[in-house]
N, C-alpha and C positions, 0 to 999 in steps of 0.2 A: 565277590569278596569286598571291592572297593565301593559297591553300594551299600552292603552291609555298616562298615564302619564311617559310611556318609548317615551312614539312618541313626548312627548311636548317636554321632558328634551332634546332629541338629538335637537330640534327647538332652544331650549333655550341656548344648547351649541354653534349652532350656528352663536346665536345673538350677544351672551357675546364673542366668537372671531373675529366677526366683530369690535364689540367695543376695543378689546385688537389693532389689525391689526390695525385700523382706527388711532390709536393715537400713535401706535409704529412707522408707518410711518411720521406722525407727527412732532412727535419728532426727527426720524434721520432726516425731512429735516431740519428743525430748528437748531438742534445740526451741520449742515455741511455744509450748503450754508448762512442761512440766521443770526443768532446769533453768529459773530464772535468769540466773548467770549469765547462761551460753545467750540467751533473748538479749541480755543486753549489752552483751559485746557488739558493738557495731562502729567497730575503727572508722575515722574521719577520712576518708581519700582529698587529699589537699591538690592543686597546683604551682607549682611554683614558676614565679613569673619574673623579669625585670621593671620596675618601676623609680619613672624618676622623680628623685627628693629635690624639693626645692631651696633645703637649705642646704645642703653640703652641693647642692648642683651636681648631682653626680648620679648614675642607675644604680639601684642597690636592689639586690634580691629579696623579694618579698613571695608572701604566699593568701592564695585563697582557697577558704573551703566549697567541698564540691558537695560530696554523697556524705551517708554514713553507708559504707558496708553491711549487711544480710550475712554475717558471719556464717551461723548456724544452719541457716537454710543452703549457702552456697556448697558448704559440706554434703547436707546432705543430697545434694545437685549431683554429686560426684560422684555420687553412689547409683542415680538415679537412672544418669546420663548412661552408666554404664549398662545398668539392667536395658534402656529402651534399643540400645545396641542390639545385645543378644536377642531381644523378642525380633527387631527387625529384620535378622538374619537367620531368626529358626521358624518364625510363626511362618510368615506371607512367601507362598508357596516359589513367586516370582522372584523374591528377592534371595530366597532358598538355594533356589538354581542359580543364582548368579554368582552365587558365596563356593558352593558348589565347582561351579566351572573354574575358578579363579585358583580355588586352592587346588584343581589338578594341576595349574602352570606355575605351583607354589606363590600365589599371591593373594595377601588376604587385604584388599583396601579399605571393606569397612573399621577393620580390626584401627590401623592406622590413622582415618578419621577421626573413628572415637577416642582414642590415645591423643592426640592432637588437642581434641577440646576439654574434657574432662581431665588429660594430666596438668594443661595448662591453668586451667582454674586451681586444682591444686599447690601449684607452684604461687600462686599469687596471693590464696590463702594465706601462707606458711609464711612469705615473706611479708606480709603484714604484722603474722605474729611477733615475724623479729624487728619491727619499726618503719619498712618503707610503706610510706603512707602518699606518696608522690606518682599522682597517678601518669604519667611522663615513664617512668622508671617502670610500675604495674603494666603495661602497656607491653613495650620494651619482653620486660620478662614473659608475659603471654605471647607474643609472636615469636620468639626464639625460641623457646620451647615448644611449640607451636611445628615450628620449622622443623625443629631437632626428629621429633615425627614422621612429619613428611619427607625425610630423607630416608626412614626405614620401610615408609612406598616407594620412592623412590630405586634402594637398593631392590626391593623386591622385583620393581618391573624391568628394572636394569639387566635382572638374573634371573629372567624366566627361560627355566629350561637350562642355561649354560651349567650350573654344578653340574650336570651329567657331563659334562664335555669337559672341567675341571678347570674352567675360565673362570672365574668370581669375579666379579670388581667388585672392588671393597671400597671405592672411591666416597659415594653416598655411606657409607657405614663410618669411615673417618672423620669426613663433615659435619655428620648428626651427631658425633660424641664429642665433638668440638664446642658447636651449639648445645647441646643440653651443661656444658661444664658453665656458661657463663650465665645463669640466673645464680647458681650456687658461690660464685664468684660476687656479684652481690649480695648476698645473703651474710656471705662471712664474715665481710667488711662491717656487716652491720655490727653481725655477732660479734667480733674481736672487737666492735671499735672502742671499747672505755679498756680489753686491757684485763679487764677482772674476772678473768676464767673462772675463778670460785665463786662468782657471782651468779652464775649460766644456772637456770634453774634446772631441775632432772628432766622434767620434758621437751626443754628444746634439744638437750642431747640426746635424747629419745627419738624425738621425728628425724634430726639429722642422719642420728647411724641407721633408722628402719628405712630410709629414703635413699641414702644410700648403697644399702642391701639390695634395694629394691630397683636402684637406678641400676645395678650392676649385672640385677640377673635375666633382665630382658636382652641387654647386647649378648653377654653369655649364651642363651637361648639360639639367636642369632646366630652366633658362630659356630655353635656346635652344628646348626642345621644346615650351614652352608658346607660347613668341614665333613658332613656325612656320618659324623662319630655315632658310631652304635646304631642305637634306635633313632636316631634322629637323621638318618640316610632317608626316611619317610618325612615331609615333608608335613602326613598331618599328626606325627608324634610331636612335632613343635608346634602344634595348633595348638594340641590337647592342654601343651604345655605352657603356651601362652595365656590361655583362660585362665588353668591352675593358678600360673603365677599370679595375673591381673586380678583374680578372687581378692588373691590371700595379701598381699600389697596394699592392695587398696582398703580390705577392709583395718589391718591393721595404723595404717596409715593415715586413714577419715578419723578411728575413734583416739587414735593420737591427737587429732589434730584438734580435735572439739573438745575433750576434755582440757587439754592445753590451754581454751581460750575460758577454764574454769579457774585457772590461776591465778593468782596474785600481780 
């Protein structure tokens, strides 16, 4: 029985990276030959430095340009990243079994790798759109997001096996929702900072609340599968379900984010 629904899920990996592929390609042609726009949004990533003035005699903050950001393409990166995940874990028979073994001791690592690099790109996106151009700061919110991640491996390997024995430690699940709240804590700073809430175009309050839906319903996930609730006493009902989510998240969330950068 438990090989049976190992034969579906690797089917079902394979579906849900068709559909990632199908639309990441999509998107970078869109973002590169046919939506000018989105080609030529490409934010200044700057540095900010101390330098000193020789007339006030004094260090005053100044800044140098770095990059221009790949807006459109790193979008469609997101999408991309996610699709070579799923081939990696349903094609290559070795790595199959390893995904395999992992999720009978409820641990999925690839899962949280790729969550790790591809949400963290996302996150650095977005916060571009709201003004941080400071790559100090871009940096900063890619590794704590990053982190935030790697403490839902963490949780996992923490608690391989103990829910049957009704132990949890919820330690690593704390930490990680601690860390993922402080890019958004940036972010808002930005967003609030003139004040003029009627000013906030409909798209950034768009990515906000889908991002936030989105950031809520993976911990949720999470708890329901350590909590045992329902169908989620299986261990790979919360697989199924984390794909689901990750689909539908992300894609709603990419074409948020690209059109967004068609704005004004």
């Amino acid at each position: 029985m438990k090989e049976q629904i190992l034969k579906k899920l690797r089917k079902f990996n394979m579906f849900m990276g068709a559909l990632h592929l199908v639309q990441g390609i999509a998107m970078l042609f869109l973002a590169t030959t046919v939506i000018q726009t989105i080609a030529e949004f490409t934010p200044t990533i700057t540095q900010n430095y101390l330098s000193f003035n020789e007339q006030t005699r004094s260090l005053e903050l100044a800044s140098a340009e770095l990059f221009k950001l790949p807006f459109g393409i790193l979008v469609a990166s997101f999408l991309l990243i996610s699709a070579l995940a799923h081939a990696i874990i349903s094609i290559p028979k070795k790595t199959n079994d390893i995904y395999n073994a992992d999720l009978q001791k409820g641990i999925n690592k690839f899962r949280w790798f790729e969550y790790a690099f591809s949400s963290s790109i996302m996150i650095v996106l977005i916060s571009t759109l709201f003004g941080i151009y400071d790559i100090a700061s871009l940096v900063l919110i890619f590794i704590v997001n990053a982190s935030m991640n790697l403490f839902g491996l963490v949780m996992e390997q923490l608690n391989a096996g103990s829910k049957k024995e009704g132990k949890v430690k919820w330690g690593p699940f704390v930490w990680g929702s601690i860390a993922g709240i402080a890019p958004w804590i940036a972010i808002l700073l930005y967003m609030f900072g003139t004040g003029n809430f009627d000013q906030v175009p409909w798209f950034v309050w768009a990515i906000v609340g889908t991002y936030f839906v989105a950031f809520n319903t993976f911990p949720i996930n999470m708890i329901l599968q350590y909590k045992g609730v329902g169908k989620w006493k299986d261990y790979l009902y919360g697989e199924r379900t984390y794909i689901v989510l990750s689909l539908v998240a992300k894609s709603i969330l990419a074409w948020l984010v690209l059109f967004g950068a068609m704005q004004p």
